[in-house]
N, C-alpha and C positions, 0 to 999 in steps of 0.2 A: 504494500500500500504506500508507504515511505517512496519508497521508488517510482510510483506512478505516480504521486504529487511532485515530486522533485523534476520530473517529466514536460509535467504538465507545465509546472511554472517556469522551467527553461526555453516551452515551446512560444509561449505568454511573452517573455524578455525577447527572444530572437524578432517575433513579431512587432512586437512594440519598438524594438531597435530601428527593425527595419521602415516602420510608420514615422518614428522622431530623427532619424537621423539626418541631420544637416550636410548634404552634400554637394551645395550648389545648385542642386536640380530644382523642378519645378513642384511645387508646393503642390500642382491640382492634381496628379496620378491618381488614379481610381484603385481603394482598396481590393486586395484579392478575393475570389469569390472565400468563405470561412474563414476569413481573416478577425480573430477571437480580439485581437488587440484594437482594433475600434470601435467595439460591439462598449455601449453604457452599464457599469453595475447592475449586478440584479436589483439591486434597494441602492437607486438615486437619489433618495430624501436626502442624506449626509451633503450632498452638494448642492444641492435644492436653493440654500441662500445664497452660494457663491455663483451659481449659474443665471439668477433673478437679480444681481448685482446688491446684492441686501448686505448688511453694513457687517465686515469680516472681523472677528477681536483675534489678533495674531497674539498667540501665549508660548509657554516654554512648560515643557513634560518631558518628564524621565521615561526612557525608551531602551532599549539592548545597548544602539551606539552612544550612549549619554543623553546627555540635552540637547532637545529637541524644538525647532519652532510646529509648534500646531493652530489647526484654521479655528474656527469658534465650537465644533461637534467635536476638538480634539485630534481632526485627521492630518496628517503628516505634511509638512508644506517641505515642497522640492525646490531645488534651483537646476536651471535648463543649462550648460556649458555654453551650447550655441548662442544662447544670447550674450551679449554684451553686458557688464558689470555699469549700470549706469545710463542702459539703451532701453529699447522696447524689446517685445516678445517676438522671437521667432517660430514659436509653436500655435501652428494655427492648421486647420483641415484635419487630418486624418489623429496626427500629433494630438490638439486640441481635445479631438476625442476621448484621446486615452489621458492623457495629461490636461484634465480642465484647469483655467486660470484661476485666483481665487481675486474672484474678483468684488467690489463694495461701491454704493452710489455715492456716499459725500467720500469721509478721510476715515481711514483704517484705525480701530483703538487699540492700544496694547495693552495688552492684560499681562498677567503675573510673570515677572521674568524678562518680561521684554524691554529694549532700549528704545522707546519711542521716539528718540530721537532717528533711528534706521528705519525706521517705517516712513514708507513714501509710493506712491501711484505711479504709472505710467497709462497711455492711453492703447487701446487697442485699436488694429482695425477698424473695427467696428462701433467704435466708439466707446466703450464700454471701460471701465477703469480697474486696473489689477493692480493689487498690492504689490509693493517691492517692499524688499528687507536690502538695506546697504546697497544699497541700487542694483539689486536682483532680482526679477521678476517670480512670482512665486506659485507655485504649482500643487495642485493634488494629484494621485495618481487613480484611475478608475479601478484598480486590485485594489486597493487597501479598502478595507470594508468594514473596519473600527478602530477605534483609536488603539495607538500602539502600532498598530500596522506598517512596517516600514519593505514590502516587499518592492517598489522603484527603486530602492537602494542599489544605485553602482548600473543601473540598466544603462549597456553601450555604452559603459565608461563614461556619461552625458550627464547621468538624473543624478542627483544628490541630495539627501535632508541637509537643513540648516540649525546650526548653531544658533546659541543665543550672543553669541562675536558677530553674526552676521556670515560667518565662514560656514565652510560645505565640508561636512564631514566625510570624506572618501574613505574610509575602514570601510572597505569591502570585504574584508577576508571573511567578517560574520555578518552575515547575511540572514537577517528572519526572515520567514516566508507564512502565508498562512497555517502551515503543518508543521514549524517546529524553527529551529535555531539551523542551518547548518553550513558548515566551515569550508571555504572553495579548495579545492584537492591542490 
């Protein structure tokens, strides 16, 4: 069983690598037909405020790799590599999917833990406004399905949780996943 989860969420990373990664190309490519990495959570509610632009409280929670920035339900906020420290978002179409923005209508609050002074917006495409941490754009991932979840951790060497420094915790070596703790070979 171990083995078929571990499976599964390799085939999840590969896929989602291949949806977020930044290669120059063109944004609009059309998902593969079962391509599981842009498909929405079973249970959307957790993104529900961040996806209606509703006001996000960026916090700090103890997690596997330390401290941790989380969205207002607790869920894991990521930083993109691709994007620019200080720029907008390059995660947008198939990306977006899998990694929604978290995004808020006025100014982001910081709750426990947090340096309010690193909290800051950028504009999206679309208009819509997404929190930044130290001028990072900040991310949920559509696997993690309750707090503590940190299974984006280290996807395509790109996805990364956030510190309450603002910095991106890359300890990839322990990696959780929904199924347990386990350590890359």
């Amino acid at each position: 069983m171990r083995s078929r989860t571990l499976l599964a969420l390799t085939t999840i990373c590969v896929l989602t690598l291949a949806a977020c990664s930044d290669d120059g190309g063109d944004d609009e490519a059309s998902p593969a037909a079962g391509d599981t990495a842009t498909e929405q959570p079973a249970d959307d509610t957790a993104t529900e405020s961040e996806a209606d632009g509703g006001d996000a409280t960026i916090a700090v929670a103890e997690s596997d790799l330390g401290e941790i920035l989380v969205d207002a339900e607790g869920l894991t906020a990521y930083v993109f590599f691709s994007d620019e420290q200080g720029g907008e978002s390059t995660c947008y179409d198939e990306c977006e999917a899998a990694w929604p923005p978290i995004t808020v209508e006025d100014e982001p609050a910081a709750g426990d833990g947090v340096d309010g002074s690193l909290l800051g917006t950028t504009e999206r495409e679309d208009g819509s406004t997404q929190v930044t941490y130290d001028g990072w754009p900040l991310y949920l991932f559509a696997s993690d399905a309750a707090p503590g979840d940190t299974n984006g951790q280290g996807v395509g060497e790109v996805w990364f949780v956030v510190g309450p420094d603002g910095q991106a915790i890359e300890d990839t070596e322990a990696i959780t996943t929904g199924g347990g703790t386990y350590t890359r070979p």
